[in-house]
BATI-904493 format. One line per field, with one value per residue: x, y, z of N, C-alpha, C in turn. Coordinates in pm, whole numbers. Example, Ala and Ser with C-alpha at 12.3 -4.5 7.8 and 13.67 -1.06 7.14 Angstrom:
! BATI-904493
n_u 1319:1285;
n_v -569:-225;
n_w 780:708;
ca_u 1230:1367;
ca_v -450:-106;
ca_w 780:714;
c_u 1320:1290;
c_v -330:3;
c_w 780:787;
***
This chain:
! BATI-904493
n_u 2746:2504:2247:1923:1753:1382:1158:802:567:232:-31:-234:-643:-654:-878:-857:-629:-559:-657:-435:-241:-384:-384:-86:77:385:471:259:88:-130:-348:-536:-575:-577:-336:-172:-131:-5:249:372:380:622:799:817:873:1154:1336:1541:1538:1294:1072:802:520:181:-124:-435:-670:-884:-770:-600:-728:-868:-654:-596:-436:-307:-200:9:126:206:390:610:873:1207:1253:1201:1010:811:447:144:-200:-449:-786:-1047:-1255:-1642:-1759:-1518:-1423:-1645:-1559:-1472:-1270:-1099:-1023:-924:-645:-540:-552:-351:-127:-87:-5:172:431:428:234:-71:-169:-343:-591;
n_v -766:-594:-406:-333:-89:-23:191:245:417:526:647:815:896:1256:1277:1039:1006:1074:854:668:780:754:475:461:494:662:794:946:1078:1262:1297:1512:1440:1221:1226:1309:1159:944:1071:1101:828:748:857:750:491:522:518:358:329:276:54:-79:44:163:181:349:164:277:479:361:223:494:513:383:156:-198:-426:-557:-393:-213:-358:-339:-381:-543:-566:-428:-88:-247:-234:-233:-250:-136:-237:63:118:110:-116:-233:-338:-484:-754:-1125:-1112:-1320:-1421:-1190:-1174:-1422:-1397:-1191:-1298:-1462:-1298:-1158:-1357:-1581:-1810:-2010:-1988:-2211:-2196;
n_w 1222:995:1059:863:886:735:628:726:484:435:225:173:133:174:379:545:607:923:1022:1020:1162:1411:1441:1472:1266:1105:885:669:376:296:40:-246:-487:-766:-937:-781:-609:-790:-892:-577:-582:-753:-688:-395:-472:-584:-374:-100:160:236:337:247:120:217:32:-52:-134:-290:-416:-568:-716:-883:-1020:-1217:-1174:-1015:-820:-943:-1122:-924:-835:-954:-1019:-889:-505:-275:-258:-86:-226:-88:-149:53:156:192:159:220:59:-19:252:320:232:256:463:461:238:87:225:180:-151:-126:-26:-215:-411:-320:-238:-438:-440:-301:30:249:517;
ca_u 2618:2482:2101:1914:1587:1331:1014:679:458:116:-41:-405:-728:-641:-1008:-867:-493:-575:-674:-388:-227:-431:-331:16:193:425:459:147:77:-272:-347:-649:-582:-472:-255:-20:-96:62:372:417:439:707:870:868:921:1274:1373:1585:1534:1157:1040:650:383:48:-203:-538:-763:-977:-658:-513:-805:-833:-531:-623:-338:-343:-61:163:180:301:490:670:1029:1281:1192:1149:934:662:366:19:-323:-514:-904:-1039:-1395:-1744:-1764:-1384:-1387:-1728:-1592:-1416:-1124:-982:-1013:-832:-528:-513:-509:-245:-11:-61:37:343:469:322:154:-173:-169:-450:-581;
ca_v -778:-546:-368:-216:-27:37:332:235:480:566:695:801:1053:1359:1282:917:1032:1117:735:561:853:681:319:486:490:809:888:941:1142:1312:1336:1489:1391:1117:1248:1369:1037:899:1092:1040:683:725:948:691:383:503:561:287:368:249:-87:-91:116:135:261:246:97:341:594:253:226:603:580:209:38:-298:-487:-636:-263:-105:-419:-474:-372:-461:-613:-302:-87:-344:-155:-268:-202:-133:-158:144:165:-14:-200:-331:-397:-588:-859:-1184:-1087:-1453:-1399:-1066:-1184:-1524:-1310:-1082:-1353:-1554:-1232:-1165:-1493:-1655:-1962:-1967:-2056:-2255:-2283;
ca_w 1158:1005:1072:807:903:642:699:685:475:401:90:201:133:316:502:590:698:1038:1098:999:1247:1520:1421:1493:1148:1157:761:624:286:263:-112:-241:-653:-776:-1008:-696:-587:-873:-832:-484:-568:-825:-575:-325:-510:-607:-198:-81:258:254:294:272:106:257:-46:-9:-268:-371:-470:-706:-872:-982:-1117:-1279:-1135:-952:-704:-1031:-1142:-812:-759:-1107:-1007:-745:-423:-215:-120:-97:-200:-18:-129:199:167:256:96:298:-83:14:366:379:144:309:494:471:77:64:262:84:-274:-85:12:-330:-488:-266:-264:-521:-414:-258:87:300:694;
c_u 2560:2304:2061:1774:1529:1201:931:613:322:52:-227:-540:-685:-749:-970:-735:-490:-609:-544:-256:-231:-370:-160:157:223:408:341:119:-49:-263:-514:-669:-486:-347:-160:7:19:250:455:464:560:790:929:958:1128:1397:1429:1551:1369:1095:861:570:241:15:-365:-596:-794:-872:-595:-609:-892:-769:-476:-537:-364:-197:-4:158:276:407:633:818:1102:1174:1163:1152:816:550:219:-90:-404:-666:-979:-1231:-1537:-1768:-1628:-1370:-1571:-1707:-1492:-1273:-1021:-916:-885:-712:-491:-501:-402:-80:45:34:170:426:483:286:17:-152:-352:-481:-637;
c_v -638:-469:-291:-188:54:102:232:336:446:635:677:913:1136:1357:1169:930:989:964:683:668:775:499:349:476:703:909:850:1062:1124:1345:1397:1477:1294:1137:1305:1236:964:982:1121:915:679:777:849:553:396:519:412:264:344:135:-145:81:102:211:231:243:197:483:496:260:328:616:436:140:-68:-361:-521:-500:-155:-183:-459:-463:-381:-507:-535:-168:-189:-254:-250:-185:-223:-101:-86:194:75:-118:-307:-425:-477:-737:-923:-1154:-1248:-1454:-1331:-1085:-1289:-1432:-1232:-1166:-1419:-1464:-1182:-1263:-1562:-1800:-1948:-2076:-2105:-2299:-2438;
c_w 1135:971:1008:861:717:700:616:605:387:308:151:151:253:403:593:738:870:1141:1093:1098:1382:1553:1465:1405:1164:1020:680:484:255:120:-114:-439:-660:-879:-903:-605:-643:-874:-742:-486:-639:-754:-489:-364:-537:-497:-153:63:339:168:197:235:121:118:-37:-165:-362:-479:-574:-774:-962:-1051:-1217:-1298:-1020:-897:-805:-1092:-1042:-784:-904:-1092:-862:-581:-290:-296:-203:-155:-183:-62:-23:136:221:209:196:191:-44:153:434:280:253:375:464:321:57:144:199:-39:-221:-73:-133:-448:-428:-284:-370:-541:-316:-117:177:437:691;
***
């Protein structure tokens, strides 16, 4: 049998970095434009070797892309919009993971 490992990373404001540090993710990429944003992601996206992209919100929608844009090819790396704004993270959390799963998946699930 054989085991593949894929890397977690992070795609964050260089002011935010330092949390998602604490949360204990190891690769983390401080940006402070989104235009190096933007070709970090193209950078990573073509990395076999990496399962999962954290991004946070407010860096996708500088660069006025949305989850069926980061996700349109190819079933890794995942890429994750993480809300990262007090506008993002005071709206329903039950919401924003239901829309997360419906859009991974695609079926909407229900507790």
């Amino acid at each position: 049998m054989v085991v593949e490992s894929k890397r977690v990373v992070v795609i964050a404001s260089k002011d935010n970095a330092h949390f998602y540090r604490l949360l204990g993710f190891s690769e983390i990429y401080g940006v402070s434009a989104s235009s190096e944003a933007l070709s970090l992601l193209r950078d990573l996206k073509s990395k076999r070797d990496i399962g999962v992209v954290l991004v946070e919100e407010s860096i996708t929608r500088s660069l006025g892309l949305d989850f069926a844009d980061l996700n349109e090819k190819g079933l890794t790396p995942h890429i994750v919009i993480v809300p990262d704004t007090r506008e993002a993270l005071a709206r329903d959390p039950n919401l924003y993971y239901r829309r997360l799963v419906l859009r991974v998946i695609g079926y909407e699930v229900s507790a």
